[in-house]
Every structure is written in C-alpha cells, then in structure tokens.
C-alpha positions, -999 to 999 in steps of 0.1 A, spaced: 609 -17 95 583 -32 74 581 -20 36 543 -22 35 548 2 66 569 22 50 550 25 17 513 29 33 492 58 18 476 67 51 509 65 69 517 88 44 485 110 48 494 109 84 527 121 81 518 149 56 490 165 80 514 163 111 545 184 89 515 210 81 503 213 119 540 217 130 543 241 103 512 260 117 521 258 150 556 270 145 542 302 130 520 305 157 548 299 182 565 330 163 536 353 161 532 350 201 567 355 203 565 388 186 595 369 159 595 372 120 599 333 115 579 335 83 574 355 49 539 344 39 554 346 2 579 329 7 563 300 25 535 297 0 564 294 -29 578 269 -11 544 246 -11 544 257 -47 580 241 -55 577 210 -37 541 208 -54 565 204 -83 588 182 -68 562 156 -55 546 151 -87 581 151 -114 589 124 -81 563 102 -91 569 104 -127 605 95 -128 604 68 -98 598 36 -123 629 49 -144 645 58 -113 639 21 -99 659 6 -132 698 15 -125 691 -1 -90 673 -33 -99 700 -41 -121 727 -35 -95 703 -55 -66 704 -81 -94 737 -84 -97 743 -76 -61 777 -89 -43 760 -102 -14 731 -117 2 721 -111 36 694 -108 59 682 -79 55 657 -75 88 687 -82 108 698 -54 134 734 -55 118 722 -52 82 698 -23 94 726 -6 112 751 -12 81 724 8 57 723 33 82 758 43 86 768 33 49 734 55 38 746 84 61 782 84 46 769 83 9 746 115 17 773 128 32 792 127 3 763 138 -21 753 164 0 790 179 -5 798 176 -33 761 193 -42 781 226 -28 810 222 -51 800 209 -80 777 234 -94 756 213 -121 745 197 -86 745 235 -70 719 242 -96 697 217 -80 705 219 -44 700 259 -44 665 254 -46 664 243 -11 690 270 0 668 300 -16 645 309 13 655 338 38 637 325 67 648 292 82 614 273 94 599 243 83 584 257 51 617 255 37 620 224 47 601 213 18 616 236 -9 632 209 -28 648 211 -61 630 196 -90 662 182 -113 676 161 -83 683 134 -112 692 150 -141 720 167 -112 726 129 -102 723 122 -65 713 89 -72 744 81 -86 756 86 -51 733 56 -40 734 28 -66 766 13 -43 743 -3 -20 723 -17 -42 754 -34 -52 763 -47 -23 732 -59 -13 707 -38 1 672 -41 -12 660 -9 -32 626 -7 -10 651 -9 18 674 20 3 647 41 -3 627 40 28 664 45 49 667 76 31 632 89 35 639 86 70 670 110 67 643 134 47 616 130 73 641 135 101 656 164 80 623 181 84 622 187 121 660 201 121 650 236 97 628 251 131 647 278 143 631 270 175 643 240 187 672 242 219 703 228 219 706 190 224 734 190 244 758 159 242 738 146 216 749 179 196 787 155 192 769 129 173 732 143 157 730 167 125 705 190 151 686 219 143 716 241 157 739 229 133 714 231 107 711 264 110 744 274 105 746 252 72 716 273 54 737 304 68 747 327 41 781 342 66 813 336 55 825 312 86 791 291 75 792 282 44 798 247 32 797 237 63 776 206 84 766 180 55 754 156 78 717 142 73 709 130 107 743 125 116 770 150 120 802 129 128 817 125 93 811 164 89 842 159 127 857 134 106 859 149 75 864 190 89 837 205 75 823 208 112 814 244 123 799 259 154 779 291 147 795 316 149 794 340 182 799 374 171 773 375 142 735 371 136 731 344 109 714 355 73 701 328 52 697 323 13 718 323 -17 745 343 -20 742 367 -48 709 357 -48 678 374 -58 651 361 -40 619 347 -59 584 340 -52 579 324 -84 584 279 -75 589 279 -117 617 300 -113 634 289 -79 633 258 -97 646 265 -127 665 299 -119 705 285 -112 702 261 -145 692 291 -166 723 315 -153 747 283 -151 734 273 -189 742 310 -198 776 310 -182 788 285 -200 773 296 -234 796 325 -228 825 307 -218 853 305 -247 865 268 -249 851 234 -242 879 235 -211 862 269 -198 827 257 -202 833 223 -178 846 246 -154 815 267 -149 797 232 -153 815 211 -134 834 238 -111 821 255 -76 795 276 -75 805 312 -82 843 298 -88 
C-alpha cells in the first residue's frame, strides 16, 4: 500500500464522510426496526471526545514520531518493505503487539484509565466506535509498538498497518451485523466484539483481538457470548457521562484519588499499576 495513499487528505475526507453515513444509516436501520441502538446524548458525547482525541493526535504526532525514528535508525534489519512477506510479517507481528496492548489496557489500570473512555458508552453502535481516550500516550501504547521499528519496519509503514486495524475496528461496534460463519474462527467480528464491550460477568476481559481473534484461541481469553443472558454494555461501576471533558478525564481523576489515599508507596503502585477495581 502506497504511503502517499495512505496519508492523502481527501482519502481521508472520504473515509470520514462514509463512517458518518454508516453511522446515519445504522440509526436509521434501528429507528425502522422499532430498536434503541442509540442515545442521542450519548452519541453526540462521543463526537465530542474524539473531537478531543483528533486534535491532542495531531499535536503529539511529531514527538510521537521521535522514539520510532531512533529505533528505524538503528533498526536490526533491512528489508523490502513492499514485499508480500514483509507486509504479511507487519500484519501478524502488528496484530500480536495490539493484542498484547489491548490486554494489558484491561489489567493495568494507569492504561484502564485510558482505555475506559472507549468502554463508557451503553449502546454498542458505531458512535462509540469513535469514543477514544485522549491520554493513549501518557498511558503508553506506543511502547507496545516501538519493537518493529526495531526490527525494521518503516514508521509510515507502522502507522498506516495500524490505522487499518482502527478503520477495520470501526465496522465491528454495529450491533447489526450477522454472524460470519467460519470466518468467526479466524476474524475479531462484530459478534465477538460485542461480547468484549459487555459489562456481564462471563464477558469481561475477553476478545482482544483487533481484526484478528486467533491469539485471543491461543492465548484463552476467547469467549462466545453467552446464551442465557442479554448483554449490557459500559463500565462497571460506572456512572455514565455526557460530558467528553469528563469521559476523558473521569478514571484518571478517581485513579489519582485512590492512590492519594493509599498508605505506602507499595499500596499506591498497586492501584496504579494493579487491575482495575483490584
């Protein structure tokens, strides 16, 4: 894939007005169906936070772009990087890093402060798709990433491999969309989405997987949903908000409190660095 491509403002203009149509056309969908898919609220908020989002993005990419210049710098090998094996090794090497990222987002909860953000809304539709957490950096999912700059891969070519897991992350939060069948074994898909953003018991911490859902096989953290209940979504304990300042910025306040309160420096890493609620 071509990084001009990639990178292209009306590509990108393109892109944006096809999520909004979706978005509008899922609602529609519901409203004919006689379903309660959306909470206006809520949806507006969720334009509101990843207003936020997009522009803190633009601000932090050039100090973003230093950690992995230096590592492409230094890398440990060059390769072709068109090549259909190097694209395929960025894939699968991406996938497994977000894996990882996306887990340890659930358990570690100065990255829980983050990732709640996204987890926040009630309704699961492609409005919350784009509810995104602000501090993704100061929580440090790059971190995650640098490796393949290391070993080779081009930053451009980092970054657009995991803007496609984003893009393709979008269509998977419709609570529309049928089962996939035997593509269900191998694809993250919008049934096995769902049952990650549940708020039940069997769901929780459950189906990591960007567009892939084999490591989450590998790995166990694989779960069907779950027969004999109706899935709720959102935080929980949470209160929901319709304020984007404060779904941003509302699980860094209470964790920052919590560990004001805790007596110790040992205490205070665990409600830092510990699970969420643990």
């Amino acid at each position: 894939m071509s990084m001009s491509l990639v990178f292209d403002p009306t590509l990108r203009r393109v892109i944006l007005a096809t999520a909004i149509g979706l978005m509008l056309l899922e609602y529609g969908i519901g409203r004919l169906a006689h379903r309660e898919t959306h909470d206006w609220r809520e949806s507006v908020a969720s334009f509101g936070v990843a207003l936020g989002q997009n522009l803190l993005r633009a601000v932090e990419a050039g100090i973003l772009a230093v950690p992995f210049a230096f590592l492409y710098e230094h890398r440990l090998f060059d390769f072709d990087q068109t090549g259909p094996l190097a694209l395929a090794g960025l894939f699968v090497s991406s996938e497994f890093l977000y894996y990882w990222q996306h887990r340890a987002s659930h358990r570690i909860r100065w990255m829980w402060a983050t990732h709640a953000v996204h987890h926040s809304t009630t309704r699961l539709n492609l409005t919350a798709a784009i509810r995104l957490g602000w501090t993704g950096n100061i929580s440090g999912n790059f971190l995650f990433f640098l490796p393949l700059a290391l070993i080779g891969f081009h930053p451009f070519a980092i970054v657009a491999m995991l803007g496609t897991n984003l893009l393709y992350q979008f269509f998977i939060h419709s609570d529309f969309a049928p089962n996939l069948g035997i593509l269900e074994w191998v694809l993250n898909t919008p049934s096995h989405h769902r049952v990650h953003h549940a708020c039940n018991e069997p769901c929780l911490d459950r189906n990591y997987g960007g567009i892939l859902i084999v490591f989450d096989r590998l790995f166990g953290t694989f779960a069907q949903r779950p027969s004999d209940q109706q899935l709720r979504y959102g935080v929980v304990g949470g209160t929901p908000s319709f304020n984007p300042v404060r779904i941003a910025l509302g699980e860094w306040i209470a964790m920052l409190h919590d560990a004001r309160k805790a007596q110790g420096t040992s205490a205070k890493l665990r409600v830092l660095l510990g699970p969420p609620g643990g």
